[in-house]
C-alpha positions in Angstrom: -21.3 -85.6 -3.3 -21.8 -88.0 -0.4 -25.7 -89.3 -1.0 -25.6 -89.6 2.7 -24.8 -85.8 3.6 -28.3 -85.0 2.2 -30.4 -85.2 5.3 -27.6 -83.4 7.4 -29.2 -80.5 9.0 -26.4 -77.5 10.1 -26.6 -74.4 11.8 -24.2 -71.9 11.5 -22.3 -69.4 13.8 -20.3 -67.3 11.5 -17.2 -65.7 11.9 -14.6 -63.7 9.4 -13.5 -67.1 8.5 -16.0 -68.7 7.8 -17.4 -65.6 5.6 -14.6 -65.5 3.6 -14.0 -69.3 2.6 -17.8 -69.0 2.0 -18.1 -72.1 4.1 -22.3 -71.7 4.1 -22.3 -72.0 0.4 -19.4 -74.8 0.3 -21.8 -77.0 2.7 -24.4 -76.6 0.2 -22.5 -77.6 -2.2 -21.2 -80.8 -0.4 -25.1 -81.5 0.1 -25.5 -80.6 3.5 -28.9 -78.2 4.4 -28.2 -74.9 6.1 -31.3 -73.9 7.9 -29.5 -70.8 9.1 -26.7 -68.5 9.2 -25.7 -66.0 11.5 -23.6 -64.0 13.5 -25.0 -63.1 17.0 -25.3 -65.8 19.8 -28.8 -65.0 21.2 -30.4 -65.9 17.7 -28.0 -69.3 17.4 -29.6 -70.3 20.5 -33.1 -69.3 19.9 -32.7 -71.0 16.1 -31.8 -74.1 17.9 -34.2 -74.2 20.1 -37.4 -73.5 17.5 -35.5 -74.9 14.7 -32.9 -77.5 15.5 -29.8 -78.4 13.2 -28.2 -81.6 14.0 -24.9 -79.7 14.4 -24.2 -76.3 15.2 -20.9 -74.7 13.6 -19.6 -72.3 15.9 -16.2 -69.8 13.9 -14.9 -68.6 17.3 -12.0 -66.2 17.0 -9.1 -66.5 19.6 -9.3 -63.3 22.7 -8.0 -60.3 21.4 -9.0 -61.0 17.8 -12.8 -60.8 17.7 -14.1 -57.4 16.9 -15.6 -59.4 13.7 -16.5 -62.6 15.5 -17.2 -64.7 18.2 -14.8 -64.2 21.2 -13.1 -67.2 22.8 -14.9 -66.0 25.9 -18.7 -65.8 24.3 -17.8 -69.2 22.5 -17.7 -70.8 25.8 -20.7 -68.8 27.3 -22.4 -70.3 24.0 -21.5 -73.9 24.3 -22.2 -73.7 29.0 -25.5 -72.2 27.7 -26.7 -74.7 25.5 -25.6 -77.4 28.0 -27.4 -75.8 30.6 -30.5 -76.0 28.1 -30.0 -79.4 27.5 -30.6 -78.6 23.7 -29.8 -81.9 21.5 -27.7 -80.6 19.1 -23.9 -81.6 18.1 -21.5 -78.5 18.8 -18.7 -78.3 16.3 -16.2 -75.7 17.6 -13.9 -74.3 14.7 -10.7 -71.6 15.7 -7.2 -70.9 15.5 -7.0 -70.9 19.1 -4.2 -73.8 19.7 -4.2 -73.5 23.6 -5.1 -76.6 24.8 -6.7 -75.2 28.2 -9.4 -73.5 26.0 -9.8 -76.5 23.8 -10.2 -78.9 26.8 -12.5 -76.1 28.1 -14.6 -76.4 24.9 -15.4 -80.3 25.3 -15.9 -79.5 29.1 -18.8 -77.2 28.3 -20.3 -79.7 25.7 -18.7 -79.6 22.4 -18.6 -82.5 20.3 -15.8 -81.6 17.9 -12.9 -79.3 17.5 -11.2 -78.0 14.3 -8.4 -75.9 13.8 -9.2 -73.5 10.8 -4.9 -73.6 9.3 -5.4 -75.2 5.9 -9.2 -76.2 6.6 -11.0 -76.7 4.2 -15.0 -77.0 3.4 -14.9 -80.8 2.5 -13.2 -81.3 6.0 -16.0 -79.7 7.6 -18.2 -81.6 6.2 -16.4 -84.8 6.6 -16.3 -83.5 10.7 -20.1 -82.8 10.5 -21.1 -86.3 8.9 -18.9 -88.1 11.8 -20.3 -85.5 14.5 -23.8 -87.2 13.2 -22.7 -90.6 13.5 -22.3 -89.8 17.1 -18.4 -89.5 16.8 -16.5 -87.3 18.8 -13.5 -85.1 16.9 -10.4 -83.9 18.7 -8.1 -81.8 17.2 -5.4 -84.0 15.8 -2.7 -81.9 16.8 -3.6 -81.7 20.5 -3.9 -86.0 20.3 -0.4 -86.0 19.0 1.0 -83.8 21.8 -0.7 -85.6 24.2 0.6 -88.7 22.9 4.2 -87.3 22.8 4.1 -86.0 26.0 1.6 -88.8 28.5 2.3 -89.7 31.9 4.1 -92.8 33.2 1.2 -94.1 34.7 -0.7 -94.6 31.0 2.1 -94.5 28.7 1.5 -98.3 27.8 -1.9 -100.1 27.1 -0.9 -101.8 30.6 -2.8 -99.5 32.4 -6.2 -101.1 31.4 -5.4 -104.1 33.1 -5.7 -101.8 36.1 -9.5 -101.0 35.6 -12.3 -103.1 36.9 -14.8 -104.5 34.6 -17.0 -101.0 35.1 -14.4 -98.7 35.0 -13.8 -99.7 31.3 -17.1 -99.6 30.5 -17.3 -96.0 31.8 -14.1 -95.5 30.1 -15.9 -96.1 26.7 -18.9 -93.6 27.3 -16.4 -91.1 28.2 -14.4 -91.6 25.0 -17.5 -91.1 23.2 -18.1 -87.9 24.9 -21.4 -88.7 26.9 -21.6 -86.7 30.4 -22.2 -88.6 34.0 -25.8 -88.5 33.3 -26.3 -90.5 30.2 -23.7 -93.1 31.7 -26.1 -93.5 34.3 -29.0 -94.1 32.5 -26.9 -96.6 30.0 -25.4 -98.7 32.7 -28.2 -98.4 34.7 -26.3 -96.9 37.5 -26.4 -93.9 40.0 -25.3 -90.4 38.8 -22.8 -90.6 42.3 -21.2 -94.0 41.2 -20.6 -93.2 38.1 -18.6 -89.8 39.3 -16.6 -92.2 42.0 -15.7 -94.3 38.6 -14.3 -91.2 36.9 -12.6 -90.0 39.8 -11.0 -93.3 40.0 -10.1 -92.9 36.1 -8.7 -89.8 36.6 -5.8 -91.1 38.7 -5.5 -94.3 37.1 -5.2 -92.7 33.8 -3.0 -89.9 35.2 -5.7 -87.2 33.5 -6.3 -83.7 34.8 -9.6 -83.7 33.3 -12.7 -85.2 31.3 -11.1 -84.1 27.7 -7.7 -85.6 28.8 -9.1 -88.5 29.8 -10.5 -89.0 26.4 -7.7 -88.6 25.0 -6.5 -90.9 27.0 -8.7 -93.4 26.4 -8.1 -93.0 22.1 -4.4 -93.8 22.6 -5.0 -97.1 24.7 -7.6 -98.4 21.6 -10.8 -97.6 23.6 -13.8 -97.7 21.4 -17.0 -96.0 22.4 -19.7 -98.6 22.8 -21.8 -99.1 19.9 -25.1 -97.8 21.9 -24.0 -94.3 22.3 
């Protein structure tokens, strides 16, 4: 047991899948303190906003498949909501939903991670929460992969950075660790509006269709996040 998992605080959305690999127990286990489980979304967001976990585990089952769980559909509701509330908590998004729309979709509405559930196990949750704490940000490893197989001519090569201005790769690093327009501003020190005109000029330098792409983006050229984030 990682002596460091102790003071992990977790929340837990739960799903078929999650019930059956008995994932609230396994986190136990692995050290990690579960203040609460359960399966309706009003109560996770009340229980993170009177008793906050440091992540939030959300078992979201693809459409069509959720007459045990949480839809697709209320996933994303859940994660817009919590963003909307500005509640500080980590959002770690777990499914077997493989579409990378609705992942990209996820990390657009706030989450900080994304797991697919085929051969998942408890330890790699709580490997994915531990990072989630360190401020990381976890894409699915598959969806990297494809990206990377399949990028644009305009980033296929590190060559592309040379491109950016000074700011632009310092924008470039906030965004690969997942912080919105907002807390860029306020760590650069710079208006809201310039920091959308830097991602908008990201965006086509970087040949990216949206914020999650262009994090991806940003992992395959070596871009760090910066070690104040």
């Amino acid at each position: 047991m990682a002596t460091n998992q102790t003071e992990v605080r977790v929340g837990l959305l739960e799903g078929p899948w999650a019930a059956w690999q008995g994932l609230a127990d396994g986190l136990k286990g692995e050290g990690v303190q579960v203040l609460w489980v359960t399966r309706d979304v009003r109560t996770l967001l009340d229980g993170i906003g009177t008793d906050p976990p440091q992540v939030a585990i959300l078992d979201v089952e693809p459409e069509g498949n959720a007459d045990m769980g949480c839809s697709a559909t209320d996933g994303l509701n859940l994660l817009r909501e919590a963003r909307k509330r500005r509640l500080e908590v980590r959002m770690l998004v777990l499914s077997s939903a493989h579409a990378q729309d609705f992942v990209s979709q996820c990390f657009d509405e706030g989450a900080s991670g994304y797991l697919f559930r085929q051969s998942l196990t408890t330890n790699a949750v709580c490997t994915a929460v531990n990072a989630l704490v360190r401020g990381e940000k976890l894409f699915p490893v598959q969806l990297l992969r494809n990206d990377f197989e399949h990028p644009p001519v305009a980033a296929a090569t590190a060559s592309v950075l040379l491109t950016l201005t000074q700011r632009e790769r310092e924008v470039l690093q906030y965004v690969a660790g997942g912080a919105d327009n907002l807390k860029i501003a306020a760590h650069l020190q710079i208006a809201e509006r310039t920091v959308k005109s830097h991602v908008t000029q990201l965006y086509r330098k970087l040949g990216a269709e949206n914020r999650t792409q262009l994090a991806l983006r940003a992992c395959h050229l070596g871009v760090r996040p910066p070690p104040d984030l």
